[in-house]
PDB file of the backbone (N, CA, C, O) and the ligand in Angstrom, with CONECT records:
HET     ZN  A 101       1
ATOM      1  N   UNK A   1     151.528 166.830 175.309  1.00  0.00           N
ATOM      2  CA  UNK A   1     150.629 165.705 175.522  1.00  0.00           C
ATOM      3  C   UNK A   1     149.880 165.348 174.238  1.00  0.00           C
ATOM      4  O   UNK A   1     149.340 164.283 173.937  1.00  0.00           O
ATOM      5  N   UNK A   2     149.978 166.523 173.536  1.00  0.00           N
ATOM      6  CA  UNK A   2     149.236 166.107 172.485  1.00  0.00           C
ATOM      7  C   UNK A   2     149.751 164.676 171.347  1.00  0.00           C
ATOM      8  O   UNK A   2     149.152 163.875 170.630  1.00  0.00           O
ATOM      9  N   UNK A   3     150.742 164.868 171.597  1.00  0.00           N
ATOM     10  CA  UNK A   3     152.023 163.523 170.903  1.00  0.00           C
ATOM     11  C   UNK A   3     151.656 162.378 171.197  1.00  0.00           C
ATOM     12  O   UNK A   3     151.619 161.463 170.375  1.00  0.00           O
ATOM     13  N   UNK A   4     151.330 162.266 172.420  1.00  0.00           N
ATOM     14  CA  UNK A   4     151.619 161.526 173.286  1.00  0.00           C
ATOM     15  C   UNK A   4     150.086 160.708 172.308  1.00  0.00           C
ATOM     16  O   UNK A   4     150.237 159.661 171.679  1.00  0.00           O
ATOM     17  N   UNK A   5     148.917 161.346 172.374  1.00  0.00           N
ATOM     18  CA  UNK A   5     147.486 161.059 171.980  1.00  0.00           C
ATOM     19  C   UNK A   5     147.926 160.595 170.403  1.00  0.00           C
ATOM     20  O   UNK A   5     147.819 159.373 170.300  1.00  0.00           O
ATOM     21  N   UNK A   6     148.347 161.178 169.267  1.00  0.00           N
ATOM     22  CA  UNK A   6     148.650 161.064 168.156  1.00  0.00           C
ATOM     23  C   UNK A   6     149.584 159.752 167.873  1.00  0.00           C
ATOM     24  O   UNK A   6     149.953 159.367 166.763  1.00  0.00           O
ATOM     25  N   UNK A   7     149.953 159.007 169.450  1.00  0.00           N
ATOM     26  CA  UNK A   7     150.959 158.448 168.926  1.00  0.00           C
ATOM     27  C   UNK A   7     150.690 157.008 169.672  1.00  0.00           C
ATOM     28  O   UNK A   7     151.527 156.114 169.795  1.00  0.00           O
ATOM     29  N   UNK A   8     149.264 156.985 170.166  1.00  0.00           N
ATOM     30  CA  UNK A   8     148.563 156.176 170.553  1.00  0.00           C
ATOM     31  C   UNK A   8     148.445 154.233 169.678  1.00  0.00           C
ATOM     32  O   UNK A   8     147.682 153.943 168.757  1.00  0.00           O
ATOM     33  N   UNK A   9     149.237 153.467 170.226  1.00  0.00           N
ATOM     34  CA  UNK A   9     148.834 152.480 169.361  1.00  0.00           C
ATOM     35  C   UNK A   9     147.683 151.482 169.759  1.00  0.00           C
ATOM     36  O   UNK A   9     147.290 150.766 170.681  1.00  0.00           O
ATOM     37  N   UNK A  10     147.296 152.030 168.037  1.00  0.00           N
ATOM     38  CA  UNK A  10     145.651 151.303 167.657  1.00  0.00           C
ATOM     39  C   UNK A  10     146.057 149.996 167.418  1.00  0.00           C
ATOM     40  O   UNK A  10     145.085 149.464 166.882  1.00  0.00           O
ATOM     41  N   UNK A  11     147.079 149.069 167.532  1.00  0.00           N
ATOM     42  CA  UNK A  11     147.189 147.853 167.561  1.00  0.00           C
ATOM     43  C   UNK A  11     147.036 147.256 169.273  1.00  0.00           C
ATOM     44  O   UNK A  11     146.340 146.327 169.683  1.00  0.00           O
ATOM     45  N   UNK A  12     147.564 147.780 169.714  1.00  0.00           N
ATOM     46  CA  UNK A  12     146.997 146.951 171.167  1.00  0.00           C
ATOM     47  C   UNK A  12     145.509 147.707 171.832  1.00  0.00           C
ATOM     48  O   UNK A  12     145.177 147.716 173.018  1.00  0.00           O
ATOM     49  N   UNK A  13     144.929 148.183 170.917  1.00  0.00           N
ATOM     50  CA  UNK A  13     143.387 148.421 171.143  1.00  0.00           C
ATOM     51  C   UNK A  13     142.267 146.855 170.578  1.00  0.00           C
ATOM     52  O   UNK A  13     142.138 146.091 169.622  1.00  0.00           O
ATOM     53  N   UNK A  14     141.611 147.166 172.122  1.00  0.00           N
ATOM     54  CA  UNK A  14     140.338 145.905 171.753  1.00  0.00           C
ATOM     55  C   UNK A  14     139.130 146.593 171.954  1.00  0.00           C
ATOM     56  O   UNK A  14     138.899 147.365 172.885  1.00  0.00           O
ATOM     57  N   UNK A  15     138.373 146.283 171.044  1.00  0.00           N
ATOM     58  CA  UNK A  15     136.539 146.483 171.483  1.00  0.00           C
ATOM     59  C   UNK A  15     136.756 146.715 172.831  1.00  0.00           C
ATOM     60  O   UNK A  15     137.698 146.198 173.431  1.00  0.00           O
ATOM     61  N   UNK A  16     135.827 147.569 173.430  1.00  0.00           N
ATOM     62  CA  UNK A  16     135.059 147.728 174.746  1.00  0.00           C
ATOM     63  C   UNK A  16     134.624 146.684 175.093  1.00  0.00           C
ATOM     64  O   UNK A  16     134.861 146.607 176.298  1.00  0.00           O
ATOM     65  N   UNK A  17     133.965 145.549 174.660  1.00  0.00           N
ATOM     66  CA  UNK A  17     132.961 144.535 174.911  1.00  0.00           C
ATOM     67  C   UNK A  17     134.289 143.465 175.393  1.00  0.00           C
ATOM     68  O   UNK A  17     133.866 142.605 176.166  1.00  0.00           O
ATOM     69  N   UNK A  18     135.417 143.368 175.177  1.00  0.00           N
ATOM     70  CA  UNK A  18     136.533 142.547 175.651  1.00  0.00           C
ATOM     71  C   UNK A  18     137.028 142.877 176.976  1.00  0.00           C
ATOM     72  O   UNK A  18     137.974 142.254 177.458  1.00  0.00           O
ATOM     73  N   UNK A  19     136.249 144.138 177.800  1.00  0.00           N
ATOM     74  CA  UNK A  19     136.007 144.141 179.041  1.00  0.00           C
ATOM     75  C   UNK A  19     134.947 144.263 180.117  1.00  0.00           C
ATOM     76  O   UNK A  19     134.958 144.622 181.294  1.00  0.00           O
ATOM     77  N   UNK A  20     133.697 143.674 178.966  1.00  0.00           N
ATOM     78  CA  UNK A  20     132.650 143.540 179.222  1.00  0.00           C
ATOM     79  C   UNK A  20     132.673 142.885 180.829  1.00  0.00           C
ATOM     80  O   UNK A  20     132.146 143.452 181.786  1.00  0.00           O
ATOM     81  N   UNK A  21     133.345 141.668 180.895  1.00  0.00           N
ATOM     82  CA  UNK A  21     133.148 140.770 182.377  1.00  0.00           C
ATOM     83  C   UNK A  21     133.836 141.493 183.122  1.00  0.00           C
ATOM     84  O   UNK A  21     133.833 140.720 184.081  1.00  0.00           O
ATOM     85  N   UNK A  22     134.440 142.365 183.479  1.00  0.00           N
ATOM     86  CA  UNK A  22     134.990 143.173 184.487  1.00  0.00           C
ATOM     87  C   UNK A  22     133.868 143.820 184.806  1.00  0.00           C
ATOM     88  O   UNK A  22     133.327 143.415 185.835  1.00  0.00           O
ATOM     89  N   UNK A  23     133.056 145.200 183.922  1.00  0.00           N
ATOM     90  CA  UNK A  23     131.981 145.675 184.631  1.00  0.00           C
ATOM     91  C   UNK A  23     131.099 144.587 185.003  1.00  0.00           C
ATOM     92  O   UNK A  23     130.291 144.924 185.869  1.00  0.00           O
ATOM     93  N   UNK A  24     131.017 143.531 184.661  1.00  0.00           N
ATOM     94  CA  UNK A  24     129.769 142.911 185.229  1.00  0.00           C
ATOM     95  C   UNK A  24     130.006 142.559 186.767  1.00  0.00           C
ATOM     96  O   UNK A  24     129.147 142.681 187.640  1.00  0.00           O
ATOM     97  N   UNK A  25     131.559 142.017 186.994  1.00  0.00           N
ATOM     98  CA  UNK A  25     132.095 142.369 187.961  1.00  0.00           C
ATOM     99  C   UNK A  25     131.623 143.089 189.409  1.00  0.00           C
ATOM    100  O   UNK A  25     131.124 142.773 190.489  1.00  0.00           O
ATOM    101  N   UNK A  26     132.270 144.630 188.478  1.00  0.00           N
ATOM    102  CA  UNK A  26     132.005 145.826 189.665  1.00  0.00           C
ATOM    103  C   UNK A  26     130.832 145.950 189.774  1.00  0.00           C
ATOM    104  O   UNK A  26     130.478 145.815 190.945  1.00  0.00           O
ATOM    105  N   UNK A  27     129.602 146.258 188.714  1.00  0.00           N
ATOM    106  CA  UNK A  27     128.203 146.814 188.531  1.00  0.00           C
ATOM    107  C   UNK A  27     127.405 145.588 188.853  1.00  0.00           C
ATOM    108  O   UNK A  27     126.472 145.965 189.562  1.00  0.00           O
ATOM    109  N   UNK A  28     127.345 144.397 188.674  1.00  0.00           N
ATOM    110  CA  UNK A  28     126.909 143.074 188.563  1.00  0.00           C
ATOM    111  C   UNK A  28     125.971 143.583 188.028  1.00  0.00           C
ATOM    112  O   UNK A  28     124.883 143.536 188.601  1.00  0.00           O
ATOM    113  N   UNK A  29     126.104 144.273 186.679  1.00  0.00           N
ATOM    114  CA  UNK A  29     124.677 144.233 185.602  1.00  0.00           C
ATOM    115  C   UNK A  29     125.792 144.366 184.018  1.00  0.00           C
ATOM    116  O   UNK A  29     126.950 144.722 183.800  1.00  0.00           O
ATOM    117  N   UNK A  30     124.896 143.966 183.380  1.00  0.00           N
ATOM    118  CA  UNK A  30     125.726 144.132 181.977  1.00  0.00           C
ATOM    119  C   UNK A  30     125.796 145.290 181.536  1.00  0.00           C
ATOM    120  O   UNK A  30     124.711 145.857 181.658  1.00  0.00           O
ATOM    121  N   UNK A  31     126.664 145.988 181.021  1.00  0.00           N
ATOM    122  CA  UNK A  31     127.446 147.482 181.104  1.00  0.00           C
ATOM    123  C   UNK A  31     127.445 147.830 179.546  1.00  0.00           C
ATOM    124  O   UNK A  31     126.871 148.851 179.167  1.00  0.00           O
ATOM    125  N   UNK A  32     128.047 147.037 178.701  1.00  0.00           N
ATOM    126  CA  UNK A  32     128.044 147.734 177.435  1.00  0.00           C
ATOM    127  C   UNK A  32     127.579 148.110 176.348  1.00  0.00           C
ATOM    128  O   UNK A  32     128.148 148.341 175.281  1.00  0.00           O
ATOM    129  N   UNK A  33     125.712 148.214 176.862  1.00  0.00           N
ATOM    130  CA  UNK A  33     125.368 149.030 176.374  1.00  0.00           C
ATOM    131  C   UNK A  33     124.787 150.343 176.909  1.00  0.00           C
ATOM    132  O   UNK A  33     123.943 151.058 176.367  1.00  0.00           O
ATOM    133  N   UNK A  34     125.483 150.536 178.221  1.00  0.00           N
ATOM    134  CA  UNK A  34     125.045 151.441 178.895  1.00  0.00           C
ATOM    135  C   UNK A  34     125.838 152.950 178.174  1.00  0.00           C
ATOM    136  O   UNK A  34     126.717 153.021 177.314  1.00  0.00           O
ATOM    137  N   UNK A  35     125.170 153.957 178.870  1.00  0.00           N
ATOM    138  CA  UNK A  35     125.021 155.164 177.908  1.00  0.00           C
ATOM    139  C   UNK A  35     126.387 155.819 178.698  1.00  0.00           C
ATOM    140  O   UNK A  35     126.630 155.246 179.760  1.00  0.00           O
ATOM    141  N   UNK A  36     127.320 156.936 178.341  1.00  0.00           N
ATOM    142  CA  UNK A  36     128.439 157.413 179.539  1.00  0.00           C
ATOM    143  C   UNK A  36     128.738 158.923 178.256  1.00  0.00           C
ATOM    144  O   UNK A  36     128.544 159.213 177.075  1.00  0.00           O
ATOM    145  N   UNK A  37     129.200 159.372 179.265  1.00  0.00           N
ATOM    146  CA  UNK A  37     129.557 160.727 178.430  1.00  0.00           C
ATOM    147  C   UNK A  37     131.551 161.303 178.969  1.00  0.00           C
ATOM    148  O   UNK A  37     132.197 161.181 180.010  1.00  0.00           O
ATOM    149  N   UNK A  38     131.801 161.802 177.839  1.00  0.00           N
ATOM    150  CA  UNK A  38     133.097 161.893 177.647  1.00  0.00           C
ATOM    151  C   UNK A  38     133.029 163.577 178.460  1.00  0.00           C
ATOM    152  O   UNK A  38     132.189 164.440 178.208  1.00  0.00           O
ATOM    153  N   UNK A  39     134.331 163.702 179.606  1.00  0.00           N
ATOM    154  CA  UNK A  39     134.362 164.828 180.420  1.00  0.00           C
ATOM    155  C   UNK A  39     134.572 165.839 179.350  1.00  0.00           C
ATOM    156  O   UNK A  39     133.900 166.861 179.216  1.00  0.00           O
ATOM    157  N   UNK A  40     135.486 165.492 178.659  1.00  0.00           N
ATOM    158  CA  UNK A  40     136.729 165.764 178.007  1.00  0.00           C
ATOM    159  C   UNK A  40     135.894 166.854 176.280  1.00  0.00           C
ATOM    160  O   UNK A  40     135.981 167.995 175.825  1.00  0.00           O
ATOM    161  N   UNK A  41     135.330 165.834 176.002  1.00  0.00           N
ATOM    162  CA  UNK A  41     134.588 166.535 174.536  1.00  0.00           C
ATOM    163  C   UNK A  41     133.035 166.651 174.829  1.00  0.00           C
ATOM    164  O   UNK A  41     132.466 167.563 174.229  1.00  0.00           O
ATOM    165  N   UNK A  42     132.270 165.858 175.666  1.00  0.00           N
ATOM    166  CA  UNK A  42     130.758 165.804 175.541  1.00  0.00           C
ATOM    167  C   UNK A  42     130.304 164.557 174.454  1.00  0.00           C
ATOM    168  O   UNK A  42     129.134 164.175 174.485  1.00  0.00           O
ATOM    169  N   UNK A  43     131.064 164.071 173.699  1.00  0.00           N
ATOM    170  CA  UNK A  43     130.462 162.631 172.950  1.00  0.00           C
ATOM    171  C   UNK A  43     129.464 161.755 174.205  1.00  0.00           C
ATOM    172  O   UNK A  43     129.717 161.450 175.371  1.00  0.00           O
ATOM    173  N   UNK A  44     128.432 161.576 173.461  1.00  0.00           N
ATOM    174  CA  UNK A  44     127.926 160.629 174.711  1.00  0.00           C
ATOM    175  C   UNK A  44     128.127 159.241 173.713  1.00  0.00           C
ATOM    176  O   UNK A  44     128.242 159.325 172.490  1.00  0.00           O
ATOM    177  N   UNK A  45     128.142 158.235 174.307  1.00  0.00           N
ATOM    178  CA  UNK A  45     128.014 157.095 173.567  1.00  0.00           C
ATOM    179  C   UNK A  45     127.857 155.645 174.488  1.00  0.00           C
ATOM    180  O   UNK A  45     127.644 155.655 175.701  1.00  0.00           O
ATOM    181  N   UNK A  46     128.001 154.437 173.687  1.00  0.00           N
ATOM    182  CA  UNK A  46     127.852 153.125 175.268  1.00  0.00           C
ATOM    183  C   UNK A  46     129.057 152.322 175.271  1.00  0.00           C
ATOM    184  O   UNK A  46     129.283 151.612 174.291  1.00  0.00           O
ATOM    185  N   UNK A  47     129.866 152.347 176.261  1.00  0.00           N
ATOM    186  CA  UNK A  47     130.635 151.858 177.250  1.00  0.00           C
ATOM    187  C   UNK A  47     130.852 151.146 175.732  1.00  0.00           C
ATOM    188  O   UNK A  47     131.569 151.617 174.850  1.00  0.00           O
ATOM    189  N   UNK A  48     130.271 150.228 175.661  1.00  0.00           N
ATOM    190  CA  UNK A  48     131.020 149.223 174.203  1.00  0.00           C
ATOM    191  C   UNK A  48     131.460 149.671 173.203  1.00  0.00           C
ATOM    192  O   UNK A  48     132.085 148.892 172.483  1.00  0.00           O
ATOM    193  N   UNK A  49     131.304 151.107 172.769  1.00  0.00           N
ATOM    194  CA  UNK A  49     132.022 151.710 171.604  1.00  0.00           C
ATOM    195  C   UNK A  49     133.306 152.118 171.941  1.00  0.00           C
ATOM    196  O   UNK A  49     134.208 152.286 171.121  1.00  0.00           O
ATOM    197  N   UNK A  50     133.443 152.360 173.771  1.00  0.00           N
ATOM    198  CA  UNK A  50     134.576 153.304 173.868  1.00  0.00           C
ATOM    199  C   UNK A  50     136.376 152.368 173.388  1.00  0.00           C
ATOM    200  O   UNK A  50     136.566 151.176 173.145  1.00  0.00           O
ATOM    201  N   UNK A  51     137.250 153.384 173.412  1.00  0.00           N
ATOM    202  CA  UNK A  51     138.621 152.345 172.710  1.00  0.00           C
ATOM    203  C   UNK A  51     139.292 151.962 174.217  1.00  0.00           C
ATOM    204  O   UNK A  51     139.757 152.641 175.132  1.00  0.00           O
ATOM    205  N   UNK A  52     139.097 150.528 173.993  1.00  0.00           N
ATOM    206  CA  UNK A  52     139.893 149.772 175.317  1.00  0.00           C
ATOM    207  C   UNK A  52     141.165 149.552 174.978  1.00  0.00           C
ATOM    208  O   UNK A  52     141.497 149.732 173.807  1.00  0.00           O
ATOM    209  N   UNK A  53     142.103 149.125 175.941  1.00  0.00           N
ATOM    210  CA  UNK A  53     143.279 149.219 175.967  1.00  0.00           C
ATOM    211  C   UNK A  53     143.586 148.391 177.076  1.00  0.00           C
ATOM    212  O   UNK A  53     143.149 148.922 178.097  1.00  0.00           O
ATOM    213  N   UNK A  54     144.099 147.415 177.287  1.00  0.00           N
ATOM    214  CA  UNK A  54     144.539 146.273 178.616  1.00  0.00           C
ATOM    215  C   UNK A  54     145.789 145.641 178.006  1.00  0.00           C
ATOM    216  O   UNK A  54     145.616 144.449 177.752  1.00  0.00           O
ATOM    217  N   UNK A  55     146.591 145.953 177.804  1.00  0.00           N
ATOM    218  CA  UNK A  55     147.913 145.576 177.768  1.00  0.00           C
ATOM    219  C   UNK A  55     148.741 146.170 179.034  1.00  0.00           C
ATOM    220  O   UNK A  55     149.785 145.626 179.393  1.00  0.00           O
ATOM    221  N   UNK A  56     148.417 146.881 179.443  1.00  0.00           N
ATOM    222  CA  UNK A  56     148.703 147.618 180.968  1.00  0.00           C
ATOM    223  C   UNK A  56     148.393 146.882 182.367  1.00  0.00           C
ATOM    224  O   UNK A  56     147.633 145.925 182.223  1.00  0.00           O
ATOM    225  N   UNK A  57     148.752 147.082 183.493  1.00  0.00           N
ATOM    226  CA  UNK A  57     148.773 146.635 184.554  1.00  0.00           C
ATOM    227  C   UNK A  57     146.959 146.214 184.594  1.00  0.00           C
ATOM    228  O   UNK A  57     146.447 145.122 184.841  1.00  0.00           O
ATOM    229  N   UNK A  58     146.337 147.447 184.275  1.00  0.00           N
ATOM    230  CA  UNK A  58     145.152 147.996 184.085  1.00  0.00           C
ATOM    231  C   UNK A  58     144.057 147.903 182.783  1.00  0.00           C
ATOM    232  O   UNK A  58     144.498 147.514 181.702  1.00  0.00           O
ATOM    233  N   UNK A  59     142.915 148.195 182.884  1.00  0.00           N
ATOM    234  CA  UNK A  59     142.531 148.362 181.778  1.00  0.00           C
ATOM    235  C   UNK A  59     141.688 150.177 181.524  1.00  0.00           C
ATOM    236  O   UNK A  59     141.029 150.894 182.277  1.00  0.00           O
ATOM    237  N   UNK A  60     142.147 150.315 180.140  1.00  0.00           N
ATOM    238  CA  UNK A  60     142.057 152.273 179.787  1.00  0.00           C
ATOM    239  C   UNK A  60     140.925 152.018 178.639  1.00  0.00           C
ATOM    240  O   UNK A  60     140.959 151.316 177.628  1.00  0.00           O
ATOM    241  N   UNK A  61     139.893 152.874 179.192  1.00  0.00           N
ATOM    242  CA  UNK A  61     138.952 153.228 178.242  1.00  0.00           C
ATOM    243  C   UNK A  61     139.016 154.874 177.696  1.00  0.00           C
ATOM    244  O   UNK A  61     138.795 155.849 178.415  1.00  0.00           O
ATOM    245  N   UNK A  62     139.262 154.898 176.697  1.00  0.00           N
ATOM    246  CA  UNK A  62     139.321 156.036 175.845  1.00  0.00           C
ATOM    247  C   UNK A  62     138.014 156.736 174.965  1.00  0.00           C
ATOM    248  O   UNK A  62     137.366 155.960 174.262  1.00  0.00           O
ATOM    249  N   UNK A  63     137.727 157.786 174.984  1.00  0.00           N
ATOM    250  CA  UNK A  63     136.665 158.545 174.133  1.00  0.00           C
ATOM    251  C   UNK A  63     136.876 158.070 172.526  1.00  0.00           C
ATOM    252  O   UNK A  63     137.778 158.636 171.910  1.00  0.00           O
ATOM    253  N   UNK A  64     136.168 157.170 171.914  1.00  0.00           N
ATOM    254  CA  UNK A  64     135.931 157.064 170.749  1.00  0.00           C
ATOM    255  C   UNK A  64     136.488 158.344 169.640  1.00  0.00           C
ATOM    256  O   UNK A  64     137.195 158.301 168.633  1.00  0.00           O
ATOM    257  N   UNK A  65     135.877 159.338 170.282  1.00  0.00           N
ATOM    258  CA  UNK A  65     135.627 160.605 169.463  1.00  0.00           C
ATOM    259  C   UNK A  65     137.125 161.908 169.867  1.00  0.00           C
ATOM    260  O   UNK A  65     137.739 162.578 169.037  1.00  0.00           O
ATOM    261  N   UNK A  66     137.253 161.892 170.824  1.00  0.00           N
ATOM    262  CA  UNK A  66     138.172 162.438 171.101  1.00  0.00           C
ATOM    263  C   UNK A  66     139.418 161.911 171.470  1.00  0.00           C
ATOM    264  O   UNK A  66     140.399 162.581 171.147  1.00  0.00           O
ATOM    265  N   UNK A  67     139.651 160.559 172.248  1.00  0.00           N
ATOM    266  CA  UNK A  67     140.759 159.955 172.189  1.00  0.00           C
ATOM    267  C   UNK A  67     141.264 159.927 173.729  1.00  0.00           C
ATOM    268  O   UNK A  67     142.281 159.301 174.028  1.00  0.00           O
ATOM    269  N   UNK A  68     140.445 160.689 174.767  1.00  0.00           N
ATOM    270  CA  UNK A  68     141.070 161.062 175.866  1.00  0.00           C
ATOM    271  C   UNK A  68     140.875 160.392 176.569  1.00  0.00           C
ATOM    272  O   UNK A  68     139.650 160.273 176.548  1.00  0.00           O
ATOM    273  N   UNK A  69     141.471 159.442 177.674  1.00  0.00           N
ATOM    274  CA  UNK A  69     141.221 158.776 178.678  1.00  0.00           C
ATOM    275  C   UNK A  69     139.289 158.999 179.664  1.00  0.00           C
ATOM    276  O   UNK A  69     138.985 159.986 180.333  1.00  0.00           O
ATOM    277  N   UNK A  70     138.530 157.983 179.455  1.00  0.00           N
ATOM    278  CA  UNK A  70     137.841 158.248 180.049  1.00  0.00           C
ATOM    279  C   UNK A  70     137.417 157.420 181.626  1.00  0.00           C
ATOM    280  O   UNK A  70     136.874 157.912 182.615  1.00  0.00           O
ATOM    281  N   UNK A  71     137.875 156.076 181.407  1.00  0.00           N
ATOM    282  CA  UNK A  71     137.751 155.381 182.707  1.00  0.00           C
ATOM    283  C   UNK A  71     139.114 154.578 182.672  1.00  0.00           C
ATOM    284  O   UNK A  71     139.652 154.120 181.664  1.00  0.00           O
ATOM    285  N   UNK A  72     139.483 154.514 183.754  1.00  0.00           N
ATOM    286  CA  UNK A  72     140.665 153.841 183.828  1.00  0.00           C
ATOM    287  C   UNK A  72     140.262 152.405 185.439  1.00  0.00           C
ATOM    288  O   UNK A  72     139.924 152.818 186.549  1.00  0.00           O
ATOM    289  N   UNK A  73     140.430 150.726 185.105  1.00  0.00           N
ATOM    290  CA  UNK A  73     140.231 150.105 186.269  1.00  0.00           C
ATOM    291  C   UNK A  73     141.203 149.304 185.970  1.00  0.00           C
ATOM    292  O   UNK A  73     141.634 148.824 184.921  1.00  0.00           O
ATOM    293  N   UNK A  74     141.598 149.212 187.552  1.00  0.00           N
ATOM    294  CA  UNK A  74     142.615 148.261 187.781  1.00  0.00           C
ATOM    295  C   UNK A  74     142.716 147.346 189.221  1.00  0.00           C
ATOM    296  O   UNK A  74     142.515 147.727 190.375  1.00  0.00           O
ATOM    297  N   UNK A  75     143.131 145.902 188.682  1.00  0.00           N
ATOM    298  CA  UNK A  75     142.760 145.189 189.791  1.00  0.00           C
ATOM    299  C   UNK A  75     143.748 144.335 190.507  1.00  0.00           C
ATOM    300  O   UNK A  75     144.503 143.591 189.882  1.00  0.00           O
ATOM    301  N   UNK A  76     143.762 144.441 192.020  1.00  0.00           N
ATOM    302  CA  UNK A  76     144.541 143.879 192.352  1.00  0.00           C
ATOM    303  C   UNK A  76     143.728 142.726 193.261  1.00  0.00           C
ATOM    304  O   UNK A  76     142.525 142.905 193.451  1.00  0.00           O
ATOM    305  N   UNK A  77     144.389 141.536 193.823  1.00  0.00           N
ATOM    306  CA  UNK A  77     143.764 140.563 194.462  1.00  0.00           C
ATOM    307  C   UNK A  77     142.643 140.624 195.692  1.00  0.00           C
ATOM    308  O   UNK A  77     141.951 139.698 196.117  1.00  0.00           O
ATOM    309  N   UNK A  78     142.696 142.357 196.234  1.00  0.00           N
ATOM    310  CA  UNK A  78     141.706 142.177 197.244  1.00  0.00           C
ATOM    311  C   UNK A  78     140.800 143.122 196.503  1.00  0.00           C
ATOM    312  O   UNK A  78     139.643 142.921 196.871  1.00  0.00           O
ATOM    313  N   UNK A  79     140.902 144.353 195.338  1.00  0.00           N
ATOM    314  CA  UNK A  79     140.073 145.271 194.987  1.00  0.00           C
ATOM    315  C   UNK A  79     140.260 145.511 194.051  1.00  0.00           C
ATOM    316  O   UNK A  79     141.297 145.196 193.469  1.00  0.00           O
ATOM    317  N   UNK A  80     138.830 146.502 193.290  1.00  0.00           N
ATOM    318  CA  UNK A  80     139.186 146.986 191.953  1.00  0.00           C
ATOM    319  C   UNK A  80     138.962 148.513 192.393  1.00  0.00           C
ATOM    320  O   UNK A  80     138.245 148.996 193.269  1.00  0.00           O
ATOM    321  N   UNK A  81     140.071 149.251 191.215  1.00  0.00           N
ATOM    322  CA  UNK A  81     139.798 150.743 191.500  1.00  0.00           C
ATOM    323  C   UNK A  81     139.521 150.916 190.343  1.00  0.00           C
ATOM    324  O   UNK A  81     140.105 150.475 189.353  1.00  0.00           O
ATOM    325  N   UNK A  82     138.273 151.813 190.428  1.00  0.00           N
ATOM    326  CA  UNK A  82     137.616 152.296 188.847  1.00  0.00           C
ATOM    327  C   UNK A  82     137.719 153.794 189.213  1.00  0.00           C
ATOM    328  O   UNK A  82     137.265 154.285 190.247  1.00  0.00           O
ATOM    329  N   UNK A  83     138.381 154.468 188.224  1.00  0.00           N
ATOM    330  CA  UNK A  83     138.929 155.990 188.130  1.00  0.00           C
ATOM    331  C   UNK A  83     137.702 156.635 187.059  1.00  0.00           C
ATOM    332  O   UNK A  83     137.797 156.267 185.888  1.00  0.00           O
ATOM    333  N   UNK A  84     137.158 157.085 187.227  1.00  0.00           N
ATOM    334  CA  UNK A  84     135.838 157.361 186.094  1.00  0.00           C
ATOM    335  C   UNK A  84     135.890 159.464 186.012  1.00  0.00           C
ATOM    336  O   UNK A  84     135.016 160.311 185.825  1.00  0.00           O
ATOM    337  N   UNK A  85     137.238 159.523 186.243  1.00  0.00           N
ATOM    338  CA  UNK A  85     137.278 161.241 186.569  1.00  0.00           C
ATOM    339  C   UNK A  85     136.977 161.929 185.054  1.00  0.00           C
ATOM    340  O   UNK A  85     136.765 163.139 184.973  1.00  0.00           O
ATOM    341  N   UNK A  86     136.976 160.923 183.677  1.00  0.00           N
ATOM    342  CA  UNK A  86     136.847 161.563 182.277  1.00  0.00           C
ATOM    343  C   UNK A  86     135.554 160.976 182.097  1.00  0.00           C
ATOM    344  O   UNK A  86     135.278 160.727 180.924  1.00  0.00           O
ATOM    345  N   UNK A  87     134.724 160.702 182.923  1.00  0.00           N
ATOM    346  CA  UNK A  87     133.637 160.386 182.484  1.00  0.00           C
ATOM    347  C   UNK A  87     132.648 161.310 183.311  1.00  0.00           C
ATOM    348  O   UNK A  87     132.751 161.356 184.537  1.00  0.00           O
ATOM    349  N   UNK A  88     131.641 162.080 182.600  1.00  0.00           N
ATOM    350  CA  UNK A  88     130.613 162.894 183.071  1.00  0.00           C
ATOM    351  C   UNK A  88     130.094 162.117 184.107  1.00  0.00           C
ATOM    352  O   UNK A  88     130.238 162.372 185.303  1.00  0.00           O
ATOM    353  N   UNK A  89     129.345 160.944 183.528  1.00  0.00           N
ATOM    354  CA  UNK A  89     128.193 159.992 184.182  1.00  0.00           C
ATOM    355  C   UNK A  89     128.167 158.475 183.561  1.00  0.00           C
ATOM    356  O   UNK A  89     128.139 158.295 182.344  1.00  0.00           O
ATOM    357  N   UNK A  90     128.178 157.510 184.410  1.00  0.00           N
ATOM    358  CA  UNK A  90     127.702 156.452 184.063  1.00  0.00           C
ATOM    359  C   UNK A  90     126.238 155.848 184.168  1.00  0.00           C
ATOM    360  O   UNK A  90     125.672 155.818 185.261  1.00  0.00           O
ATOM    361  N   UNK A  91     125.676 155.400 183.098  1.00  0.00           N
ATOM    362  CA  UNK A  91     124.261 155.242 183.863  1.00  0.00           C
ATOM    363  C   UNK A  91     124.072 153.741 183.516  1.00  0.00           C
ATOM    364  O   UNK A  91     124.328 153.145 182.469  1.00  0.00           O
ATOM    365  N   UNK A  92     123.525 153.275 184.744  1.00  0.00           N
ATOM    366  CA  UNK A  92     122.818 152.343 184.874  1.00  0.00           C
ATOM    367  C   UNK A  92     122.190 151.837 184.833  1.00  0.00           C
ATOM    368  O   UNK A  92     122.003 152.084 186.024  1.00  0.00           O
ATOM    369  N   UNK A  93     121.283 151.037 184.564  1.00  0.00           N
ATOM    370  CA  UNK A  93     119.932 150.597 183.909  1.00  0.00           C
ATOM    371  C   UNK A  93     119.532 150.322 185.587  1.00  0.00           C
ATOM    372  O   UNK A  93     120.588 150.171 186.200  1.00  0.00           O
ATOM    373  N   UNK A  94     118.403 150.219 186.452  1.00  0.00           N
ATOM    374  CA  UNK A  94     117.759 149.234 187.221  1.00  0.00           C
ATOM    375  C   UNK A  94     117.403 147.786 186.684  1.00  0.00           C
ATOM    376  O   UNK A  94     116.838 146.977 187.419  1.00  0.00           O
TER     377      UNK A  94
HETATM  378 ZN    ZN A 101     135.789 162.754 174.169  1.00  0.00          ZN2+
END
């Protein structure tokens, strides 16, 4: 698996903030500068730094720092599924 990470293309990577209107979406609050922590390494950082990826059915947010899948959402016409199993915590502002 490790290949698999090393062999990651940084050309169909976009800013985090190019899936900014999706969380606003699910959360109906603005998301990227909210704070989230990586399961995977402990980097904490905000949703807008992390490496997006939507060339997929889906869209893959990746740990900046480590590279590892941290939220994965994908949407189909009646729902969205947000997979957040590499993410410690999301936090939310009130
Ligand atoms: Zn990480």
């Amino acid at each position: 698996m490790e290949e698999t990470v090393n062999d990651m293309n940084r050309e169909l990577m976009l800013d985090a903030n190019a899936v900014a209107g999706v969380f606003q979406e699910i959360f109906g609050v603005e998301m990227t500068a909210a704070p989230t922590e990586c399961a995977h390494c402990g980097n904490e950082a905000e949703i807008g730094t992390l490496l997006a990826f939507t060339q997929g059915p889906g869209i893959v947010l990746r740990c900046s720092t480590c590279e590892q899948v941290m939220l994965r959402i994908t949407q189909t016409p009646n729902a969205i599924y947000l997979d957040a199993r590499g993410a410690v915590y999301l936090r939310l502002a009130r």
